[in-house]
N, C-alpha and C positions, 0 to 999 in steps of 0.2 A: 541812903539815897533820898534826892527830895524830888516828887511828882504834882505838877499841878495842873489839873484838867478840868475843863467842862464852858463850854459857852457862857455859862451866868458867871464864871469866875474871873475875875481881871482886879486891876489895882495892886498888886504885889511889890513888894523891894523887900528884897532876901540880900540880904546887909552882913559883910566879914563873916563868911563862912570858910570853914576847913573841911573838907568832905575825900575822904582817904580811902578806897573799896577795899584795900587793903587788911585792915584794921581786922582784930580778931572776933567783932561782932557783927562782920558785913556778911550778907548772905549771896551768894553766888550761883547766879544760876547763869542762862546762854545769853539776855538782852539785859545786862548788866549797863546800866549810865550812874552819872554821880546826879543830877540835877535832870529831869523828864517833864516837858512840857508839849502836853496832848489836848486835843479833843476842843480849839476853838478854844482856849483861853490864854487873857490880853492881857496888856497892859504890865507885863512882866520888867521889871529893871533890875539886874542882879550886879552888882557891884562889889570890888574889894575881897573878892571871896579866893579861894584855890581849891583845884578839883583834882586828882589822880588818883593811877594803881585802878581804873575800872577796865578789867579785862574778865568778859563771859566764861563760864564754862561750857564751852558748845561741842566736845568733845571731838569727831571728826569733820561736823558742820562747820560753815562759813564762821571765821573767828568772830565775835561780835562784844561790843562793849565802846562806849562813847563816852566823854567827862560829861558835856552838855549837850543832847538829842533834845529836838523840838518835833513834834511828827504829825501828820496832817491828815492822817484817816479819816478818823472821827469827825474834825473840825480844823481849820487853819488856823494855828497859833497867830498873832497878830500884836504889830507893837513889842517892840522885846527891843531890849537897851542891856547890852551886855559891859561894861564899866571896870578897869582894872581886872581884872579874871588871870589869872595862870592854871593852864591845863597842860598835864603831861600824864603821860604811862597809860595808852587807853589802848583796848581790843582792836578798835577800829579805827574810830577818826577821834579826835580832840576835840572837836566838834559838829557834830551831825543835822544841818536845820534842814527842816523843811517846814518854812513860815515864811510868812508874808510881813514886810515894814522891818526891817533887822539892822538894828544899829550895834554896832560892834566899837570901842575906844577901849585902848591900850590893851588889847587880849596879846597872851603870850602863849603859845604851844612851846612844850621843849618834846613831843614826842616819845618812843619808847621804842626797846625792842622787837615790841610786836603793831604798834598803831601802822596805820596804814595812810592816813591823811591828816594832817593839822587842820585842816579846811574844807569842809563836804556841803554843799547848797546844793537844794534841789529847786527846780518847777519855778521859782516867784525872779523877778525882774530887779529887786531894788534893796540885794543885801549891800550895806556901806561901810565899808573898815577904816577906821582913820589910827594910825599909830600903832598897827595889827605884829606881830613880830613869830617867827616861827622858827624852829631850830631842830638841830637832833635828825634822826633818822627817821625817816618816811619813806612810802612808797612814791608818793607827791602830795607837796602840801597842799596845793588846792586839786579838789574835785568839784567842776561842775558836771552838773546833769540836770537839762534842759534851764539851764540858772544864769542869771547875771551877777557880779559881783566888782564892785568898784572900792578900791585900796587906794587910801593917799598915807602919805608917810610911814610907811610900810615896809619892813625888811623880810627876807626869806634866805635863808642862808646854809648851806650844808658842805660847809668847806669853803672851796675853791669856788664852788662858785654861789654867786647870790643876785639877788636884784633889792633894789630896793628904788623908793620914790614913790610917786602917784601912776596907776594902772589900772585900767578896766576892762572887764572881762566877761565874754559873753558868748554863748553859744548860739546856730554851728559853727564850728571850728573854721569855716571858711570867712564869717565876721571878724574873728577876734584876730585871727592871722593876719588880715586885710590891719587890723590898726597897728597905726603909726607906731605907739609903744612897741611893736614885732622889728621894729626896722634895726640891724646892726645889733641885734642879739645873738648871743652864743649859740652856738647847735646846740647846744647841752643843757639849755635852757628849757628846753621841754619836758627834759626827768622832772622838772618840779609842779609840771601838770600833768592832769590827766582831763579826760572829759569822757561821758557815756549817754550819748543819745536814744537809749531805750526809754521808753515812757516808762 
């Protein structure tokens, strides 16, 4: 796994990585990610890379394990330019942000047996997917919680049914139902959200 933390730290491009948790020298424990960016540090751009197989050992605990988790304890990640990426086979979600300025181009989730979302944003206003694609089994690909998130050329697809096109997305639930994109959708279009209004 790769971890980059600390407010003084920014400037990074982490260039054609393979990052497999898999692998017979990954260590395993319950908050397993393939890629970790904590504590207020920027300017991160990750490109060309592929991340799977991070699923925690959390024994009867909450499943946990993410490809790419950003987390905002410490410090609000900031700046982050995610670039060709493919994530699959994750504990949790495929990817987990909680950061601020999040540019997302050509990321792919294909999911897993156990992932639970292709798409989890917390707390920040202004995450951007352009050409975002997601696939495979989930519990729903996007998760907001208390987040915005705006998709253009964008597919989500798990079968029969899919969306694709430009869509924005915001919570509460009573916003984002209100937009026009809601209008002349399937019922069943909602399995591929979720949202959770606890702080």
């Amino acid at each position: 796994a790769i971890r980059l933390a600390g407010a003084q730290s920014s400037d990074f491009l982490l260039d054609k990585l393979q990052i497999d948790g898999a692998h017979d020298q990954a260590k395993s424990d319950c908050y397993k990610s393939g890629i970790q960016l904590y504590a207020g540090v920027s300017q991160v751009h990750i490109r060309d890379s592929s991340v799977s197989n991070n699923i925690g050992s959390c024994g009867e605990a909450y499943q946990q394990g993410d490809g790419i988790e950003a987390d905002h304890k410490e410090g609000t990640p900031d700046q982050i330019l995610l670039e060709n990426i493919e994530v699959a086979n994750s504990g949790d979600a495929d990817l987990d942000l909680k950061a601020d300025h999040v540019t997302l181009t050509k990321v792919v989730t294909h999911g897993g047996a156990l992932t639970r979302y292709a798409f989890k944003v917390w707390t920040y206003d202004n995450y951007q997917c352009d050409q975002c694609y997601a696939y495979g089994l989930n519990k729903a690909y996007i998760n907001l919680n208390q987040a915005t998130m705006r998709f253009t050329g964008s597919t989500f697809a798990n079968g029969a049914l899919a969306l694709a096109g430009e869509f924005y997305l915001r919570l509460p639930p009573p916003l984002f139902r209100a937009n026009p994109v809601w209008q002349g959708m399937s019922p069943g279009f909602g399995a591929l959200l979720s949202y959770d209004l606890r702080k």
